[in-house]
Phi, psi and omega in degrees: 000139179230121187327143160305151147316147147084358159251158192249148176291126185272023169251359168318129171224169199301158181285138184302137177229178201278341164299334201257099181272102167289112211282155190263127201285146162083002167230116179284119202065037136252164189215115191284103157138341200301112180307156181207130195289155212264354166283326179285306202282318176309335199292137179287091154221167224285201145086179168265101183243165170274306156332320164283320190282358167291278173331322185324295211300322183273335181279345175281318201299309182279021244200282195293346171261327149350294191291323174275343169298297183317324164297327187279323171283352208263290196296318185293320192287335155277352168260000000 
């Protein structure tokens, strides 16, 4: 389905642009897309921080991959 001329489809929605900053509710004076530097996203720190949940993300990947090479090796080594 396609808009009549000259309307616009309302579930369209605009494209984000780099003008437009969006502040992160409960921090004041952070702006969600803002760069950051990669010793900052690395640094170990505890709490709810995006930097604990970046570990978070990566001790599950290896974790979930761990477990599954050992099922895959655990199943070739019994037949």
């Amino acid at each position: 389905m396609t808009p009549l001329d000259g309307e616009s489809d309302p579930l369209e929605r605009p494209a984000p642009t780099s003008h437009s900053p969006v502040q992160v509710a409960g921090e004041p004076g952070h702006v969600a897309g803002e760069e950051v530097p990669p010793t900052e996203l690395n640094a170990w720190r505890r709490g709810f921080t995006p930097q604990a949940e970046i570990w978070n993300g990566r001790l599950a990947m290896v974790g979930l991959s761990v477990g599954l090479s050992v099922l895959v090796v655990a199943r070739l080594a019994s037949h």
